[in-house]
C-alpha positions in Angstrom: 6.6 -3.6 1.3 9.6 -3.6 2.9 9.1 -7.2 4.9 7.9 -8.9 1.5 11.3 -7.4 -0.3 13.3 -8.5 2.3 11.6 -12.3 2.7 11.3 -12.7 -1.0 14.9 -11.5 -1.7 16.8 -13.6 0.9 20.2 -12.9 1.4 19.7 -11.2 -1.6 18.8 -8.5 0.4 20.6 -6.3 4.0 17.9 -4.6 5.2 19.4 -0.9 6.9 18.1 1.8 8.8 19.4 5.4 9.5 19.6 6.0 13.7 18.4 9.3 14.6 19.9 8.5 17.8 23.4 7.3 16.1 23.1 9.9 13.6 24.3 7.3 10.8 23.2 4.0 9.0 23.4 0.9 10.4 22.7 -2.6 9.4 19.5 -3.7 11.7 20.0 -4.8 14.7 18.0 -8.1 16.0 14.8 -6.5 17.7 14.5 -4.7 14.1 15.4 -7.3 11.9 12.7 -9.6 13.6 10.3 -7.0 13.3 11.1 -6.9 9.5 11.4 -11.0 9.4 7.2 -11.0 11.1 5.1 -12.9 8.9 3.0 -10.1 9.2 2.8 -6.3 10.5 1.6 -5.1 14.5 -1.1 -2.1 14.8 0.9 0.9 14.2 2.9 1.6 11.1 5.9 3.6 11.4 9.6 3.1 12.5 9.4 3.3 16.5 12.3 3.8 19.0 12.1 2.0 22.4 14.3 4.0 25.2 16.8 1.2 25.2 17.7 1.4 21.3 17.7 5.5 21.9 19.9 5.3 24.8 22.2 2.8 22.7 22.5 5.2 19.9 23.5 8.1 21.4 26.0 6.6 23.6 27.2 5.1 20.3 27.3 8.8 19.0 28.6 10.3 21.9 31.5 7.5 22.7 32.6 7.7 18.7 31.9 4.1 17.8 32.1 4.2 14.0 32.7 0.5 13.9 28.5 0.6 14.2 28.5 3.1 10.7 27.4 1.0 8.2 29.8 -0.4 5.8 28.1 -1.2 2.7 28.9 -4.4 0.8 31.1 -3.7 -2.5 28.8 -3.5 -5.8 26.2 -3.2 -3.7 22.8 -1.3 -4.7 20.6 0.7 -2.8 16.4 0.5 -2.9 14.0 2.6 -0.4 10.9 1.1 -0.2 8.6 3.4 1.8 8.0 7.2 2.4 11.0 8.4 3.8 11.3 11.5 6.7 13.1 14.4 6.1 15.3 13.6 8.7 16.6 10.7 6.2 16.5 12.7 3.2 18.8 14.4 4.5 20.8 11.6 5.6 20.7 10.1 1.9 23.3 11.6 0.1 26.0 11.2 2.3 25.1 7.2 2.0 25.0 7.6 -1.7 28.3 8.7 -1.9 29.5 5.4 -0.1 27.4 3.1 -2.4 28.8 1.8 -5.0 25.8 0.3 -7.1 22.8 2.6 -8.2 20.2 3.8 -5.7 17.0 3.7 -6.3 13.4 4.2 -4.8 9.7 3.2 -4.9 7.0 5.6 -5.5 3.5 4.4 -4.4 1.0 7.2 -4.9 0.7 11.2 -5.1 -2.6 10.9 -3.3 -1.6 13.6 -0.3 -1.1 16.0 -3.1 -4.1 14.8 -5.3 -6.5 14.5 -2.3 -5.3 16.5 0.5 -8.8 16.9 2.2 -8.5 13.0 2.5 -4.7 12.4 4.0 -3.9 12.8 7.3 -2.4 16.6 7.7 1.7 15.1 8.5 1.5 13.3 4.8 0.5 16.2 3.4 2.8 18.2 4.2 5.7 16.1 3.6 4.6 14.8 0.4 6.2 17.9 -1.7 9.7 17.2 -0.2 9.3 13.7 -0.5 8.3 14.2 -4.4 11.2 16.4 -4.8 13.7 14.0 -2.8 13.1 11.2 -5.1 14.4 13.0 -8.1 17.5 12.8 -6.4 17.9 9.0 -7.2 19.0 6.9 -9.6 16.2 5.5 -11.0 12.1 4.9 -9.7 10.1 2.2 -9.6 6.5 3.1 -9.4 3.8 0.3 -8.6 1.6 1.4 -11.2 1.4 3.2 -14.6 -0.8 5.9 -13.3 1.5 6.7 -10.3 4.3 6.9 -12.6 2.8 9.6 -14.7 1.6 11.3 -11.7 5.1 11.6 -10.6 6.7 12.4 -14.0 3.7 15.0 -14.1 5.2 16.6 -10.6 8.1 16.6 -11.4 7.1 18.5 -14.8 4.8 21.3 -12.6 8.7 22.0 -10.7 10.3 22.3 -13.7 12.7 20.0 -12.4 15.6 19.1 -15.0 17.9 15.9 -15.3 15.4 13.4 -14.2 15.6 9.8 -13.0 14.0 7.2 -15.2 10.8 5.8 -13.7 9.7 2.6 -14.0 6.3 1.4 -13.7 6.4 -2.5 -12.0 3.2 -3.8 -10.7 3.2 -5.1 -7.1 2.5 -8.4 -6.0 0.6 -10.6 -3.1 1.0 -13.3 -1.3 -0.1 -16.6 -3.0 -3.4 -17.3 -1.4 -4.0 -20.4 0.2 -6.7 -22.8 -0.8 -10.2 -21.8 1.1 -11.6 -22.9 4.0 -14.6 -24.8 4.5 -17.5 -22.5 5.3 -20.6 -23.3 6.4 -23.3 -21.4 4.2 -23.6 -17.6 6.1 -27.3 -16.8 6.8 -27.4 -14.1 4.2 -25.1 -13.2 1.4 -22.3 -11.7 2.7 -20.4 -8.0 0.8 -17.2 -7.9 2.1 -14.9 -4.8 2.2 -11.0 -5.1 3.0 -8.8 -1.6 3.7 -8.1 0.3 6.2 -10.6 2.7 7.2 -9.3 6.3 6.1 -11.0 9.1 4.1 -9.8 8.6 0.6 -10.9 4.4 1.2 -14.4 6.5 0.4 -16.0 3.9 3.0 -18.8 6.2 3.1 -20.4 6.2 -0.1 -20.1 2.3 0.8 -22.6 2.5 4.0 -24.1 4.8 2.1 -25.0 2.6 -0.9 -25.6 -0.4 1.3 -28.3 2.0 3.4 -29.8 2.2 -0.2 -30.4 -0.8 -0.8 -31.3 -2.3 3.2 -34.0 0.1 2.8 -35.2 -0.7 -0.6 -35.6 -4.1 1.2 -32.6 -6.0 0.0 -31.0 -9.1 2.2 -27.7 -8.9 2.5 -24.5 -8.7 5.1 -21.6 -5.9 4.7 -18.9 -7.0 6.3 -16.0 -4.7 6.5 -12.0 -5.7 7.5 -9.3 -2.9 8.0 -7.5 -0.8 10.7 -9.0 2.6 11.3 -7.2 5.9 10.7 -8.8 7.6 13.3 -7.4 11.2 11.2 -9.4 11.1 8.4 -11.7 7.8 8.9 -14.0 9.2 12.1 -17.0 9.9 10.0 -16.8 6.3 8.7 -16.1 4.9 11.9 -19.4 7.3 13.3 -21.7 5.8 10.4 -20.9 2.1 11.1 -21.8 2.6 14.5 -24.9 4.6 13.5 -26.4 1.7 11.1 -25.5 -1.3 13.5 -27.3 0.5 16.3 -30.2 0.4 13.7 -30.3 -2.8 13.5 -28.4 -3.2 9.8 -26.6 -6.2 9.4 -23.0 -4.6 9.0 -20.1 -6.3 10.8 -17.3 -4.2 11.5 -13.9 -6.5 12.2 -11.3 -4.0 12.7 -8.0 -5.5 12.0 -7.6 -9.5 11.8 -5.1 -12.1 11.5 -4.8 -13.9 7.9 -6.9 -16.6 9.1 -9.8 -14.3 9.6 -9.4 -12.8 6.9 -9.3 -15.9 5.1 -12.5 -17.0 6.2 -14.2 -13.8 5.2 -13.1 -14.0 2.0 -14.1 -17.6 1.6 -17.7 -16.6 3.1 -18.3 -13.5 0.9 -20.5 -13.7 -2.3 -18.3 -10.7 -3.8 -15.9 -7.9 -2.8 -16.6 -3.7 -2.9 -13.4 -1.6 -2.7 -14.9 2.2 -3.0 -11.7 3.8 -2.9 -11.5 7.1 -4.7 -7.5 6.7 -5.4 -4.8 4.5 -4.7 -1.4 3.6 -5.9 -2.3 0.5 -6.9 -5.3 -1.7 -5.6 -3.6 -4.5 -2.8 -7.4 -5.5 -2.1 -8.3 -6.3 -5.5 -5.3 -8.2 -6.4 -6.2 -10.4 -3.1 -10.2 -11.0 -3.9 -9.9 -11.8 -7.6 -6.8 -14.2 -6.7 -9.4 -15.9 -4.6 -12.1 -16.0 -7.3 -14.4 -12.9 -5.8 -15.2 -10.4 -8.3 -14.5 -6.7 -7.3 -16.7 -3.8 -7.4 -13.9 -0.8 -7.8 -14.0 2.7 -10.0 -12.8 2.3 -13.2 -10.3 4.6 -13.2 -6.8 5.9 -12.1 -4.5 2.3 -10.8 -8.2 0.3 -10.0 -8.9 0.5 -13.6 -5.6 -0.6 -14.4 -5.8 -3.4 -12.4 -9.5 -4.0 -13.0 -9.0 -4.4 -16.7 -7.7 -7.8 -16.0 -11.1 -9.2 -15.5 -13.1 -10.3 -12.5 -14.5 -6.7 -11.6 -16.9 -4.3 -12.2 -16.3 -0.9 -12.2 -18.4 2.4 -11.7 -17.8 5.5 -13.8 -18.5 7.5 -10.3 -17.1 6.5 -7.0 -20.5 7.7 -5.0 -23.8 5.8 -3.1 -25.4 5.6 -6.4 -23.2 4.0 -8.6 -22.4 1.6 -5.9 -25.5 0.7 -5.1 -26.7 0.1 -8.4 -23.6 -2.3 -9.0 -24.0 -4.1 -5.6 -27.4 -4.4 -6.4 -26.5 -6.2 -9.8 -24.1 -8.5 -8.5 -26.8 -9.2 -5.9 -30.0 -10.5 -7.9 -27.7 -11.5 -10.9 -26.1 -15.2 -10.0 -24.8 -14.9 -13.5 -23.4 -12.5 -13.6 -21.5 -13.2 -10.3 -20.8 -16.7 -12.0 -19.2 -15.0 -14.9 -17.2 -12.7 -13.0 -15.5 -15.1 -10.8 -14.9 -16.9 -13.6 -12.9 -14.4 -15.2 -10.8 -14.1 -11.6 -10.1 -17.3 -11.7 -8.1 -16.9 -15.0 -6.2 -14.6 -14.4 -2.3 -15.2 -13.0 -1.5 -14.5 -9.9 1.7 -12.1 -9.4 3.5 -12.5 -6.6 5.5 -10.7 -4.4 8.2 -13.1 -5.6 7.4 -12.4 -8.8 7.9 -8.4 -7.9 11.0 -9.1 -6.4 12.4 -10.4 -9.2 11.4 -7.4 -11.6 12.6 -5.1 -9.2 15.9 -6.9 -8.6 16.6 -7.1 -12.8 15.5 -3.4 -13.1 18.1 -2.3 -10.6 20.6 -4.4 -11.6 20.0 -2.7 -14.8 19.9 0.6 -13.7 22.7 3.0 -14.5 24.6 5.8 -12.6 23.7 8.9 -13.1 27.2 11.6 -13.3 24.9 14.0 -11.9 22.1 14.3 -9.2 19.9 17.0 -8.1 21.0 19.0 -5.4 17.8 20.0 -3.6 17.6 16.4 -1.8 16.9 16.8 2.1 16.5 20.7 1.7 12.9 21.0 0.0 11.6 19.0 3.4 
């Protein structure tokens, strides 16, 4: 999120951070902004301090060098884009009260309240305070309609009062680019992109693909994403479990664009089992490259389902996938049909998201007052 903002906006956009080390915000300095410039993001997610930048900021602290605060640029707005620690919650309101424009933030998903079982146990427990902390702002922009009621709906349960607006703006991708030539794969390849983590539901998906393998059916899963080694070990245990049987399930772990590229270009259709998300990335990305979607139809995947190019199950479990992989699988028409549909619809961008986000906080107002539990309900 916060690499596409910053490369779609330009100089539109002066990307900050707050130093734990410095104990103040700061404009980024090179090794982070060509971290943030990367065309795309390294194995770990997560801000990460190497000695040399902790050593720097707390000699900065210690020796008084304010001319590193940040100064913020007159009529300037403010936009988080990602989870923020309590650490920085607390840090936000002394930076609000030296910005000059609104400040707002954007809300992804409530899924470490909705499905705790399924988040790792550090995003659950920060999720209240985070929740709470964002009433604070001026104004939200949620990436989908159901995450915006979801957070309206929180905030409701607190009996929180003088509330932000919220905003719901649908996120974008990155243009895809036209397809490789693939030679024909020996069988018809399922492909599955996103990371592997509990609530990506990955296994009712071996599950359902066990199903039908042992009904007799020919066919390739082929799965892309990093593993959350928290909540995604069962998954990870099953894969290895059905390829040392012999299935034919290819397991890619995390890959370059070009790789995934190619598997996208190779595969017949797409699955994405997940039980909830925010809004759907993986969706968005197979139906821009005309591959229908299997996804629930409920929640932010039937939002962006009902666009066409997917089909969706009433029930996220083995069963209902199988019986729709199995479809898409002895029905070419139906597959036909179904790419068709992806192929019509637009693609948005992250350019195009970039703009909306820029007009809504350049529209967003000032709020006189603010609640007052930001940074103390982490």
């Amino acid at each position: 999120m916060a690499r596409a903002l910053v490369q779609t906006l330009g100089a539109g956009a002066r990307p900050i951070c707050h130093d734990p080390y410095l104990r103040a915000w700061r404009p980024l300095e090179r090794w982070e902004a060509a971290n943030i410039a990367a065309l795309a993001p390294g194995a770990r997610r997560g801000a990460r301090w190497p000695l040399a930048a902790r050593v720097r900021g707390t000699l900065r602290r210690l020796l008084s060098a304010r001319l590193n605060r940040l100064v913020p640029v007159g009529g300037g707005a403010f936009l988080a884009p990602e989870i923020f620690s309590p650490v920085v919650a607390t840090a936000l309101p002394g930076l609000f009260s030296s910005i000059p424009g609104p400040r707002g933030a954007i809300f992804h998903d409530a899924i470490a309240l909705t499905h705790p079982e399924l988040t790792p146990p550090g995003s659950v427990a920060r999720a209240p305070g985070y929740l709470q902390d964002l009433a604070g702002f001026d104004g939200v922009a949620a990436v989908s309609q159901d995450s915006r009621d979801r957070l309206i709906e929180h905030w409701r349960r607190l009996g929180l009062h003088d509330l932000p607006p919220v905003a719901a703006i649908p996120l974008g991708i990155d243009p895809p680019p036209p397809p490789p030539a693939m030679p024909a794969p020996a069988l018809p390849v399922v492909l599955s992109v996103g990371t592997i983590e509990g609530r990506k539901n990955h296994l009712a998906l071996l599950e359902a693909c066990e199903l039908l393998w042992a009904r007799g059916m020919r066919f390739e899963l082929r799965l892309i994403g990093l593993a959350q080694t928290q909540t995604g070990a069962g998954a990870l245990r099953r894969i290895w479990e059905l390829q040392r049987a012999g299935r034919p399930l290819v397991y890619l772990g995390a890959v370059g664009d070009a790789a995934r590229e190619d598997a996208y270009a190779a595969c017949e259709f797409t699955v994405y089992p997940s039980l909830a998300e925010g809004f759907g990335l993986p969706i968005a990305e197979s139906v821009a490259r005309g591959r229908p979607c299997i996804c629930l139809g409920r929640g932010a995947l039937g939002e962006i389902s009902r666009g066409g190019g997917c089909l969706t199950v009433d029930s996220a479990d083995a069963g209902a996938f199988a019986s729709a992989i199995g479809l898409l699988l002895s029905d070419p028409g139906k597959r036909a049909a179904l790419a068709a549909a992806a192929k019509m619809r637009p693609v948005r961008t992250w350019s195009d998201y970039s703009r909306d986000v820029a007009a809504w906080i350049g529209d967003l107002p000032r709020r006189t007052s603010r609640s007052p539990t930001m940074g103390q309900s982490s």
